[in-house]
C-alpha positions in Angstrom: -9.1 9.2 3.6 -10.6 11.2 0.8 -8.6 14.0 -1.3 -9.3 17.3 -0.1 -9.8 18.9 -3.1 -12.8 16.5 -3.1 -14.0 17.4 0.2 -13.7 21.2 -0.5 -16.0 20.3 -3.6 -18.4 18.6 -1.8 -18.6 21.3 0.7 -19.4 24.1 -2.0 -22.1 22.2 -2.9 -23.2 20.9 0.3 -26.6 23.1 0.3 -26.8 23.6 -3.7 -26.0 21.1 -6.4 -25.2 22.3 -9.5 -27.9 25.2 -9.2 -31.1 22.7 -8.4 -31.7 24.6 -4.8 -31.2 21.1 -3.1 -28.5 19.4 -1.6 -27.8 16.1 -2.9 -28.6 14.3 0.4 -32.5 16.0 0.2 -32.8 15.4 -3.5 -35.3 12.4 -4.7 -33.1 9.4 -6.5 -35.9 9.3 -9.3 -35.2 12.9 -10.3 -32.9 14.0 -13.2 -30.7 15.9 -11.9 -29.6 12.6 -9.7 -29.9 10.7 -12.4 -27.1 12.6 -14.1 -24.9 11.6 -11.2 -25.7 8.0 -10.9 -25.2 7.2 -14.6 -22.2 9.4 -14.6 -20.5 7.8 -11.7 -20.8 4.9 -13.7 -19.8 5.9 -16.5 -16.4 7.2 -14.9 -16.1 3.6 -13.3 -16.4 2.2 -17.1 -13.8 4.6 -18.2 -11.3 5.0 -14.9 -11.0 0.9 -14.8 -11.8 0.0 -18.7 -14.6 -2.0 -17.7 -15.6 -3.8 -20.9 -18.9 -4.0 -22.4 -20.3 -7.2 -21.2 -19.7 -6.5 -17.4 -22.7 -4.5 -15.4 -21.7 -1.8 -12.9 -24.1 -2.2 -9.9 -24.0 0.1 -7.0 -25.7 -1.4 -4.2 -25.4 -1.5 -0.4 -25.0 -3.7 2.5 -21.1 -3.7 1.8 -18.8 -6.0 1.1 -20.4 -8.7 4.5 -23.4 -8.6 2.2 -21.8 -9.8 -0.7 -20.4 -12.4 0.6 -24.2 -14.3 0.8 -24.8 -12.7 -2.3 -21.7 -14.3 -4.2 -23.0 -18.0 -3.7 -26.8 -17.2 -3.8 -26.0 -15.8 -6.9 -23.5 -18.2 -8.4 -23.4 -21.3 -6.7 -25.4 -23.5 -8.9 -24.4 -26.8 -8.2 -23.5 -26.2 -4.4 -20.2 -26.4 -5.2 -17.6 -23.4 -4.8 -13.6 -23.0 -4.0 -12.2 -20.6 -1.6 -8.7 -19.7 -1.1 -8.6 -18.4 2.7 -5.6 -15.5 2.9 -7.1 -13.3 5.6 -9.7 -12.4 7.7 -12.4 -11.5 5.4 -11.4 -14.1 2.7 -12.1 -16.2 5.7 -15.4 -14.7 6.4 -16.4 -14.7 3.0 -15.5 -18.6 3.2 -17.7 -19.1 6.5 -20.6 -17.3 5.3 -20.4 -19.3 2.1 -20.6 -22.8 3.7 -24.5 -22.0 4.6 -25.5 -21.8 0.9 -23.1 -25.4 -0.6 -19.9 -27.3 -0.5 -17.5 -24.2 -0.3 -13.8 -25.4 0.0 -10.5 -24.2 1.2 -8.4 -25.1 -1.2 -5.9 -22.9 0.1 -4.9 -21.1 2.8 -2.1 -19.3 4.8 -3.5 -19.2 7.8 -0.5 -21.7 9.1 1.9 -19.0 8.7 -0.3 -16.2 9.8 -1.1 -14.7 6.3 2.5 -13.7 6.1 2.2 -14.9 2.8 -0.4 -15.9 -0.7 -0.4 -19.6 -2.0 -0.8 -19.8 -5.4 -3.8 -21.7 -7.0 -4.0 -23.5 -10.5 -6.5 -24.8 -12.2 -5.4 -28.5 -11.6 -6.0 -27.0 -7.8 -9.6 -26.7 -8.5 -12.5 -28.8 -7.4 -14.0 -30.2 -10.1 -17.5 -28.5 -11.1 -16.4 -25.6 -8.4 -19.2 -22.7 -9.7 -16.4 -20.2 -9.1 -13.3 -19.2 -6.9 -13.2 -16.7 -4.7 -10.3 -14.8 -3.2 -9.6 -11.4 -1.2 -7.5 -9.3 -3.5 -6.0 -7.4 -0.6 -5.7 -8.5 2.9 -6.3 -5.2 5.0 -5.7 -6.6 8.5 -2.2 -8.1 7.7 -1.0 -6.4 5.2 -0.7 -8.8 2.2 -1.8 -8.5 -1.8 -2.1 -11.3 -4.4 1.3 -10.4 -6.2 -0.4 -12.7 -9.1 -3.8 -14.2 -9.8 -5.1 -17.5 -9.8 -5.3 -20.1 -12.7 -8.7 -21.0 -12.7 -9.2 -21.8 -16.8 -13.0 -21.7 -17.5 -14.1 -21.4 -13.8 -14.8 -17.6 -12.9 -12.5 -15.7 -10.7 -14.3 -13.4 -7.9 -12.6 -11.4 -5.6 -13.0 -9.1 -3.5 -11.4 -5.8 -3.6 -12.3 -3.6 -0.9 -9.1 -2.6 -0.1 -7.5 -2.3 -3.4 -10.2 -0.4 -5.5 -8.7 2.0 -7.5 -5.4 1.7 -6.8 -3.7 0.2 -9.8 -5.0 -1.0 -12.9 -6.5 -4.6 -13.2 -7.8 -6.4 -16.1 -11.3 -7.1 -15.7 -11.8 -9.4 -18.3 -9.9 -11.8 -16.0 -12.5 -12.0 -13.7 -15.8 -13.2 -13.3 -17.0 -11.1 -10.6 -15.1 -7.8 -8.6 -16.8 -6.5 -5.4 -16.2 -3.9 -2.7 -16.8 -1.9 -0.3 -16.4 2.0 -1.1 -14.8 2.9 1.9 -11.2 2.5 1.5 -10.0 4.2 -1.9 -13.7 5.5 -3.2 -16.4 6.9 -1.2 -18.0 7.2 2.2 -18.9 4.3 3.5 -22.4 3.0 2.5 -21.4 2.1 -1.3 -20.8 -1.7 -2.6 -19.6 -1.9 -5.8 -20.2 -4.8 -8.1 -18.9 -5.3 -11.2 -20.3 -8.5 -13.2 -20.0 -10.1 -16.6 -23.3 -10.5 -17.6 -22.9 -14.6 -18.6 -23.4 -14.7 -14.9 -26.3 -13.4 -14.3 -29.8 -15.0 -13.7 -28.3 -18.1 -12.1 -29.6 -16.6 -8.5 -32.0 -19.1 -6.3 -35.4 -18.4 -5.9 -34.5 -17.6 -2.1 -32.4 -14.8 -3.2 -33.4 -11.5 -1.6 -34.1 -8.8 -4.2 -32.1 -6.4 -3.2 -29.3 -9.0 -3.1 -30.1 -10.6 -7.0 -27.9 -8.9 -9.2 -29.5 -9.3 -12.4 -32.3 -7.9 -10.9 -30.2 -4.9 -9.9 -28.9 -4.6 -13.2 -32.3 -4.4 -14.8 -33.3 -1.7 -12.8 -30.0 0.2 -12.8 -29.2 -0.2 -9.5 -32.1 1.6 -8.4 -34.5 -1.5 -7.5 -34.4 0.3 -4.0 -33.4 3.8 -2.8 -29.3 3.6 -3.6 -26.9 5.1 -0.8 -27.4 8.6 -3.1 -24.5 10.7 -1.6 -21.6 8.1 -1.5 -22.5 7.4 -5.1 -22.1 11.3 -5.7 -18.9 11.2 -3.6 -17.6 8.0 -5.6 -18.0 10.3 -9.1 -15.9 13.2 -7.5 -13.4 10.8 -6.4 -13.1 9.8 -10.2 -13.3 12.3 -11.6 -10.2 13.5 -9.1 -8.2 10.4 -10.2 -8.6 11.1 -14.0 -6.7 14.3 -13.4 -4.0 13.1 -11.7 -4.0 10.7 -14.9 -5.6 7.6 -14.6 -5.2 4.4 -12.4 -1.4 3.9 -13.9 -0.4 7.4 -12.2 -2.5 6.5 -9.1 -0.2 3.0 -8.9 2.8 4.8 -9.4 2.2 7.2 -6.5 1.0 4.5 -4.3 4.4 2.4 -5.2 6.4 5.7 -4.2 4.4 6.2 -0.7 4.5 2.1 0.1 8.3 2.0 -0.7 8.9 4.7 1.6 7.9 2.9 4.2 8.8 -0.6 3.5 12.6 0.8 2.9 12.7 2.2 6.3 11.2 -1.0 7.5 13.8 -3.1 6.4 16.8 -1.1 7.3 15.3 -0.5 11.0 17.0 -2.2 14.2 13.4 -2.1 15.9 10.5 -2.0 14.0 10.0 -5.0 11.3 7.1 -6.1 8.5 6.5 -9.6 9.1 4.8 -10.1 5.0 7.3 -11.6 2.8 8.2 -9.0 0.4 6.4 -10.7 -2.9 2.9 -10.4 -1.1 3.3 -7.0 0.5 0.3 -4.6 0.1 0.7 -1.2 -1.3 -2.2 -0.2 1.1 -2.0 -1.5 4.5 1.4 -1.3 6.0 2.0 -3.8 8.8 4.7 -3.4 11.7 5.5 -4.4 15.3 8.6 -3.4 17.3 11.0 -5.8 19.2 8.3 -6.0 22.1 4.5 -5.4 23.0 5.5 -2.1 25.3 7.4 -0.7 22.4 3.8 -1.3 20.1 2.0 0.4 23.0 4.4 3.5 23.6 4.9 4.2 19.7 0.8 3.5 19.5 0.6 6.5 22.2 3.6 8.9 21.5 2.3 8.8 17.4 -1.0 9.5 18.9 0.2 12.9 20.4 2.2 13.9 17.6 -1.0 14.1 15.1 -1.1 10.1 13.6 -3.8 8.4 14.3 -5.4 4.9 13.6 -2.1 3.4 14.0 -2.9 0.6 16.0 -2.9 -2.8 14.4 -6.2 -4.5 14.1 -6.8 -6.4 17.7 -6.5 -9.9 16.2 -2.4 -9.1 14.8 -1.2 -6.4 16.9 1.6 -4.2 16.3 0.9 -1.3 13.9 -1.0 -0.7 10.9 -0.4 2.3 8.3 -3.3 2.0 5.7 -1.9 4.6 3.0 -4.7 4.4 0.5 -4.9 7.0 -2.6 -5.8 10.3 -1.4 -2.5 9.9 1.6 -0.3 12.5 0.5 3.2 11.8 0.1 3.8 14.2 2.6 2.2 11.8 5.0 4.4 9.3 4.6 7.7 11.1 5.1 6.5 12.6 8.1 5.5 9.3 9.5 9.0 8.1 8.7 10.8 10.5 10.1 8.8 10.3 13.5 9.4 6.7 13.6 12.6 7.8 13.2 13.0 9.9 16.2 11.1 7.3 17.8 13.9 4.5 17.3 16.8 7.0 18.1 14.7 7.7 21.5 14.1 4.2 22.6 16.9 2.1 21.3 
């Protein structure tokens, strides 16, 4: 979902950008008038998440499945990584890691269906691990690191597709950040990566350009043609976040909408959130009522009454609210109150 004051911007200068006659999907990347966007989107980025000075802002593509070759070609040195598997895509990340070196689970909570995050210390680590990598927030079943790792000297990479933006987070605790745009920032087609540069140049030789981010960040992120408009989108959507006041606002907002819903949640006779309350994520609500026709008619009666993409991913079932930024309060009461009226109807 993006803010609609954002897409009503975008639309007034759908066929002219800031008086250049062109559109910013026609206009060439090399030009200056995009090059004001690119660097100012980044700039934003720097500003909006205090990104210090020794980490590189790279906008690339491919999104966040890409990365997930790109984190050990880049980092994995000595073949040896650690993993801590909390989800789906921490779990593809981990898969997709084992063609490049040793890549360990050294944790997981898959044995109790991602209901819940283990929590990793250094001791935890394999010795001479390159990195560890986790999945900051779990959109398919609902569940958020409610504290980091310990990982001492080793860096921290995480992924944070489904999180961007949504609360402050210190990047100097992390090595690497990554994600997909399309949650919190842009339209699909943006990756974000955000690096410190002691990391960079330690990519193999087999490492695809495109995916070599020290290449990348010598060339500004425009080693090849960047997904233009997204990036334009991604500056809007800053720039939209910096005038509701910063990430701190934006995490107190998405506290308020999440705790809407969790509260009704808990007191409900029928529907239930399976995540243990610690690990619960502030952007994908998970829920399932007392029985698999129940799921299917609330699926179908929600669907009728105007809210849509309820339906739980196919692997957890149930229901699934993802209530990222631009979901307006408003949104959330409503869906409460139909559940509501859905409970009353069917109990």
């Amino acid at each position: 979902m993006l803010p609609e004051s954002v897409l009503n911007r975008a639309a007034a200068e759908m066929l002219d950008y800031a008086g250049s006659g062109q559109s910013v999907m026609e206009m060439s990347h090399r030009s200056k008038v995009y090059d004001e966007i690119i660097v100012g989107a980044q700039q934003l980025l720097r500003e909006v998440m205090n990104i210090p000075d020794n980490y590189k802002v790279l906008f690339v593509q491919g999104g966040a499945s890409l990365q997930f070759a790109a984190v050990p070609l880049n980092l994995m040195a000595t073949n040896c990584a650690d993993y801590s598997v909390t989800g789906q895509f921490s779990g593809k990340a981990h898969k997709e890691a084992q063609k490049y070196g040793l890549a360990n689970c050294i944790a997981s909570s898959k044995d109790q269906n991602f209901t819940t995050i283990p929590h990793v210390k250094a001791a935890d680590l394999t010795p001479g691990a390159d990195y560890l990598h986790i999945c900051h927030n779990n959109t398919i079943f609902g569940s958020k690191f409610a504290e980091l790792p310990e990982t001492g000297n080793v860096p921290l990479v995480a992924d944070i597709s489904s999180s961007f933006l949504s609360e402050p987070m210190d990047v100097s605790k992390f090595g690497v950040l990554y994600g997909g745009a399309q949650k919190n920032v842009a339209p699909a087609g943006l990756t974000i990566v955000i690096v410190r540069e002691d990391l960079l140049g330690k990519a193999r030789a087999c490492t695809p350009e495109v995916m070599n981010w020290k290449l990348m960040a010598e060339n500004d992120s425009m080693l090849n043609t960047p997904p233009c408009w997204s990036i334009y989108m991604c500056k809007l959507v800053l720039e939209w976040i910096i005038q509701l006041g910063g990430l701190t606002v934006m995490q107190q907002r998405n506290e308020y909408k999440a705790k809407l819903l969790y509260d009704y949640l808990d007191k409900s006779a029928m529907f239930s959130n399976p995540v243990q309350p610690k690990f619960r994520s502030l952007m994908n609500v998970t829920f399932v009522a007392k029985s698999d026709e129940l799921n299917d008619m609330f699926v179908k009666d929600a669907a009728a009454a105007g809210f849509v993409n309820l339906k739980g991913h196919r692997s957890v079932g149930g229901m699934r609210a993802s209530i990222y930024n631009a979901m307006p309060v408003e949104g959330l009461e409503q869906l409460v109150a139909f559940m509501a009226d859905f409970e009353r109807k069917y109990a």
